[in-house]
N, C-alpha and C positions, 0 to 999 in steps of 0.2 A: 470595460473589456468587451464592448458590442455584446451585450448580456449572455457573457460566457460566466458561467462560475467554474473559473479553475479554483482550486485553493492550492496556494502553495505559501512557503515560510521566505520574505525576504532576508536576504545576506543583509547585515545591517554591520556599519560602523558610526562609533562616536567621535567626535573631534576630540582632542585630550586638550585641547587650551584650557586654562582655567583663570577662574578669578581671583585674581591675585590677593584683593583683599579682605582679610577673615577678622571677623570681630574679637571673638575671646581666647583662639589660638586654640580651640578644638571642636570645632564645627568642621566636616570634613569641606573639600575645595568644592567651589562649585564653577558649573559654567557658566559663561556670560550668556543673557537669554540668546541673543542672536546666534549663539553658538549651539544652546541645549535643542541639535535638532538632527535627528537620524539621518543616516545616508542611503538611499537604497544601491545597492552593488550589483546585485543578481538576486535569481527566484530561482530555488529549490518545489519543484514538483513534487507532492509527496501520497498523493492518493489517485483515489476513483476521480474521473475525467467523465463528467456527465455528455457525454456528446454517444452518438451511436456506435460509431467504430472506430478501429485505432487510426486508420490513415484521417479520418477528421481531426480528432484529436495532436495528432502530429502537425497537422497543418496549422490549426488555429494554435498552437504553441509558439511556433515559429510565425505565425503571424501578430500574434501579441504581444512574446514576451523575447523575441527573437535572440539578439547577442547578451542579454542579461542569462539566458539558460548558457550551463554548462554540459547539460545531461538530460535527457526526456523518456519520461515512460510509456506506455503505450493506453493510458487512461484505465487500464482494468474492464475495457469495454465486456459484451458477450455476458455470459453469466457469472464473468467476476465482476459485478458491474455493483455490486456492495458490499464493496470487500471482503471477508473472509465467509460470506455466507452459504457463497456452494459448496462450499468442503462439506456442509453439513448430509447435504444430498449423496455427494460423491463416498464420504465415510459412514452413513448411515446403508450405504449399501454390502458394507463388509460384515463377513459372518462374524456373529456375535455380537454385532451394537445395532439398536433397535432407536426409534424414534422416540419420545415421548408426546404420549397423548394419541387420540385414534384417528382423530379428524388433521387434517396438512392445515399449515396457517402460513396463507401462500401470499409473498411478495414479487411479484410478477409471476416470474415461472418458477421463485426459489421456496421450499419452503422451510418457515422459519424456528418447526421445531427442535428442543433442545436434542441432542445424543444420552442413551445410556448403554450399559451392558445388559443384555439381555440375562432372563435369569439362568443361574448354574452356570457361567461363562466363565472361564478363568482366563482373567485379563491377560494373563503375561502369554494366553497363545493365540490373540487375535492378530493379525496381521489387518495392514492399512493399507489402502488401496492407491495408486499414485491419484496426486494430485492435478498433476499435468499442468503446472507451471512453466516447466523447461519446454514444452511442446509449444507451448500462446507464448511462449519469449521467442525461441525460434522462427513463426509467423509472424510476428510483427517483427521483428530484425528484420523479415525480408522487405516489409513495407516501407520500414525505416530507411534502408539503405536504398530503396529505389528512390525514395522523394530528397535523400541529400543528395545522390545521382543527379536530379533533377532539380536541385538546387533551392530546393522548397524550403532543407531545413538547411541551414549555416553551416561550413566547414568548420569540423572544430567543436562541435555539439556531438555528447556521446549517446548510445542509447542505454536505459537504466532498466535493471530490472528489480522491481519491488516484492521481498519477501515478507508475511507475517512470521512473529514468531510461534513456536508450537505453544507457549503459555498464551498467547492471544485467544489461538483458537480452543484451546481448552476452555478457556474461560467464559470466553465469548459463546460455544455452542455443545457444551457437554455440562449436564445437570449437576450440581454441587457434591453431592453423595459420592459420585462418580469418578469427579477431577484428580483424585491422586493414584489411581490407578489408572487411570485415562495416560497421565503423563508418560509415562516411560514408552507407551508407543507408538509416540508423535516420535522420536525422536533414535530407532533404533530398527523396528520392525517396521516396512513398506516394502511394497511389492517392489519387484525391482523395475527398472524402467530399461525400454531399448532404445532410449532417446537421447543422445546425447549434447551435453548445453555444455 
């Protein structure tokens, strides 16, 4: 892939031929070896897009994996750029949840400490800060549809937008003590947004 690492999951089908002949009459069917061989159909994109920004990303999609994609994301460029890690930033900045640890433990510009509630905080009245998913999906739409405009990406290619779920990010950046109060507001209390996606 001209030393791109995308990762993505191929569409895969099996031939159902089978071999007809079975010895003891409960060994399941098997394939003929010529046949026990995957098809590739299409490539599902399913993460971080190591390249710099989304219109590169876009491009090298369509330049690599062209009519096989059904659907393309924008690579999680910017500081989503390892997956779910800037929420930690962006929710460590709402009243009542603190960082853990005094010193940042910094992966580029993110850093990588856990979330907790700060002491005396009663969980069920912190509010969460948006994410601003719907805003980076809206900006790269705009890039998306200039380059299939321009004929970069295939007619017929959608653009995708990739969500974590809120137990990912619990999991993944809120300290264990933590996590069951933590849940209920991923999922109920956020700020509200004036962004419409």
């Amino acid at each position: 892939m001209r030393g791109l690492a995308l990762r993505f999951t191929a569409i895969r089908r099996r031939s159902t031929a089978c071999d007809s002949t079975i010895d003891d009459g409960e060994s399941p069917p098997r394939l003929p070896e010529s046949e026990n061989l995957m098809t590739v159909q299409g490539a599902l994109l399913v993460g971080s897009v190591n390249l710099p920004d989304t219109e590169s990303t876009f491009r090298a999609a369509a330049d690599t994996l062209g009519r096989r994609l059904r659907r393309v994301p924008d690579g999680e460029t910017g500081d989503r750029f390892h997956w779910i890690v800037f929420q930690a930033d962006l929710i460590g900045g709402a009243d009542g949840i603190e960082r853990v640890g005094d010193e940042p433990v910094l992966l580029r510009n993110l850093d990588l400490r856990p979330l907790r509630f700060a002491d005396g905080v009663d969980p069920a009245r912190v509010v969460l800060p948006k994410l601003d998913y719907a805003r980076a999906a809206l900006e790269s739409y705009g890039t998306f549809a200039a380059l299939r405009e321009q004929g970069v990406i295939p007619a017929g290619i959608r653009f995708q937008v990739s969500l974590p779920t809120p137990l990912a990010v619990v999991v993944a950046l809120v300290r264990e003590e933590d996590r069951a109060a933590f849940e209920p507001s991923t999922s109920v209390r956020c700020t509200p947004s004036s962004t419409r996606s």
